[in-house]
LUMDO-906869 format. One line per field, with one value per residue: residue number from 1; x, y, z of N, C-alpha, C in turn. Coordinates in steps of 0.02 Angstrom, whole numbers. Layout:
BEGIN
i	[NUM, ...]
nx	[X, ...]
ny	[Y, ...]
nz	[Z, ...]
cax	[X, ...]
cay	[Y, ...]
caz	[Z, ...]
cx	[X, ...]
cy	[Y, ...]
cz	[Z, ...]
This chain:
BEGIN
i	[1, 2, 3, 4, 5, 6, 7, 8, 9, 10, 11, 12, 13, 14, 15, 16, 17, 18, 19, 20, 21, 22, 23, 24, 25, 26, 27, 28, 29, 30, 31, 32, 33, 34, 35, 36, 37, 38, 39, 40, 41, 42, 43, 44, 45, 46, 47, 48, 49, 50, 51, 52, 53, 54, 55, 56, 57, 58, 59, 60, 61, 62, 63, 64, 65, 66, 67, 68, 69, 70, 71, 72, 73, 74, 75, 76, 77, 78, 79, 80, 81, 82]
nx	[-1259, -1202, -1018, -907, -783, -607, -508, -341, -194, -18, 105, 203, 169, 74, 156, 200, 97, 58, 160, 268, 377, 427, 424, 383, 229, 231, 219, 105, -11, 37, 14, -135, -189, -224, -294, -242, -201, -163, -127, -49, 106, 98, 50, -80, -160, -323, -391, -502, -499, -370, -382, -490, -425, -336, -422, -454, -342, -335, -308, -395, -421, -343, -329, -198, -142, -34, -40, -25, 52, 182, 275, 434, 546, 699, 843, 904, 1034, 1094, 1149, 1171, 1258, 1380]
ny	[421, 322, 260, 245, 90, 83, -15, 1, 44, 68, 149, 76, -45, -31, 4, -113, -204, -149, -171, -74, 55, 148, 289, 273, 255, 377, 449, 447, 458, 613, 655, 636, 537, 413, 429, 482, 496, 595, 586, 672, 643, 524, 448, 379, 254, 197, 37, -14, 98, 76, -45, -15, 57, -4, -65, 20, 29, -79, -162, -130, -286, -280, -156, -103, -116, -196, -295, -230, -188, -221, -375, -375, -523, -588, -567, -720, -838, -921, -1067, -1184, -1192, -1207]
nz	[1317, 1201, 1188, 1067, 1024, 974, 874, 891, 788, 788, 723, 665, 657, 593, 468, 464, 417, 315, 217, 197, 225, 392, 337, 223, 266, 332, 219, 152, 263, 289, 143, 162, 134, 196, 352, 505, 678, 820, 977, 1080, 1074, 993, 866, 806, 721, 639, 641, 586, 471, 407, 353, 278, 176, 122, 54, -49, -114, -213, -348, -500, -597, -748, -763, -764, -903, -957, -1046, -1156, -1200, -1339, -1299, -1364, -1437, -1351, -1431, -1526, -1521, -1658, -1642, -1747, -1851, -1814]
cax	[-1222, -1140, -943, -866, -730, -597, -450, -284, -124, 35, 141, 271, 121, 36, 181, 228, 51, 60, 225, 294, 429, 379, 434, 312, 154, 203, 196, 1, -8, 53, -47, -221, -214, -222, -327, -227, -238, -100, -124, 7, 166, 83, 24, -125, -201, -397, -369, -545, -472, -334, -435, -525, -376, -297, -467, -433, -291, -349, -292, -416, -405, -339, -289, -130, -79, 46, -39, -60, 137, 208, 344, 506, 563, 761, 892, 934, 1086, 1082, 1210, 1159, 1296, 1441]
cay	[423, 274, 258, 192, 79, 75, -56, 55, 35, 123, 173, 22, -120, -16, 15, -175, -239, -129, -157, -35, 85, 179, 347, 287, 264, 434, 503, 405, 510, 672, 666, 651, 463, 383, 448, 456, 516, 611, 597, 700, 650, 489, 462, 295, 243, 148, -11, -24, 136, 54, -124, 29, 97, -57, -81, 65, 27, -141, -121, -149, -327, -274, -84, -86, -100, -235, -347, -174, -160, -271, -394, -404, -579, -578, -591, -800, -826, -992, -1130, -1241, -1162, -1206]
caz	[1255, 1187, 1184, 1021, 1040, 906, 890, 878, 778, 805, 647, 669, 674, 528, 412, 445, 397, 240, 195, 158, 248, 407, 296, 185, 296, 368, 185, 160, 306, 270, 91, 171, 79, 274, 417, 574, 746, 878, 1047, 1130, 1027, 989, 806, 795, 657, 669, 611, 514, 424, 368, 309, 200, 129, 97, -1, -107, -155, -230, -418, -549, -662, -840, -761, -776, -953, -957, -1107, -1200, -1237, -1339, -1270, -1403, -1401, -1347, -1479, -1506, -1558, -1690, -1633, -1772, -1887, -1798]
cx	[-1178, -1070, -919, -801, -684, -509, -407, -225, -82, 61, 192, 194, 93, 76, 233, 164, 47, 114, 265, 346, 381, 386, 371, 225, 173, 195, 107, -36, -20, 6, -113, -239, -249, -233, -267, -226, -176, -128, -60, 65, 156, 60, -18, -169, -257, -386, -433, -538, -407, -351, -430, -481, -348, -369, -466, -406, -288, -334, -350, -405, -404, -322, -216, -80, -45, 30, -28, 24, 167, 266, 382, 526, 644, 804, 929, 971, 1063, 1144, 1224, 1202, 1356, 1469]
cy	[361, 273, 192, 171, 80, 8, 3, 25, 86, 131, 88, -37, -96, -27, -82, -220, -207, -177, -141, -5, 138, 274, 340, 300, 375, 501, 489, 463, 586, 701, 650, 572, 411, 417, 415, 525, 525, 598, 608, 700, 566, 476, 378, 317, 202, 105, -24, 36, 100, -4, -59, 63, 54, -86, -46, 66, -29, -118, -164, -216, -258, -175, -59, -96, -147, -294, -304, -183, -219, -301, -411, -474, -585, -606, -661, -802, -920, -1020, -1177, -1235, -1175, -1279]
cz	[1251, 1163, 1096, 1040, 964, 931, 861, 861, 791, 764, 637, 626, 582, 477, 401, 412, 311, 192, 174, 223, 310, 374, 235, 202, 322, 293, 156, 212, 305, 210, 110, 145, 133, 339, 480, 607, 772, 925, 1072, 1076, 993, 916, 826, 739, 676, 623, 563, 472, 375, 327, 246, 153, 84, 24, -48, -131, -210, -291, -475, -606, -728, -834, -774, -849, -964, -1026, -1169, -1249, -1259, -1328, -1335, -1386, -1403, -1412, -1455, -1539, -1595, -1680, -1682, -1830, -1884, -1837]
């Protein structure tokens, strides 16, 4: 039987490659969003799990809306009066 090897992160390494908070990886975590692993009191994450997450999260060109709303242009005050 062949042995898979896997490279292993630890929560610190992970939630610094994300970057995010480690309260946040452990809620990625907690919601099922991020595969990880205990050993003992140990929590590791598989580092080609996280590549794949980080791939999911990739956001869509033109998903987000932001040309949709139109921008107001700020109130200019006219100087040319004075």
């Amino acid at each position: 039987m062949a042995t898979q090897e896997f490279d292993w992160l630890n929560t610190s390494e992970t939630a610094s490659m994300l970057g995010v908070t480690p309260r946040t990886l452990y809620r990625f975590i907690d919601e099922g969003k991020l595969p990880a692993y205990r050993f003992g009191r140990v929590i590791r994450l598989r580092a080609d799990e996280v590549v794949k997450f980080i791939d999911q999260c990739r956001i869509e060109p033109g998903s987000l809306g932001i040309l949709e709303t139109e921008v107001e242009p700020a109130d200019v005050e006219d100087d040319s009066t004075v």
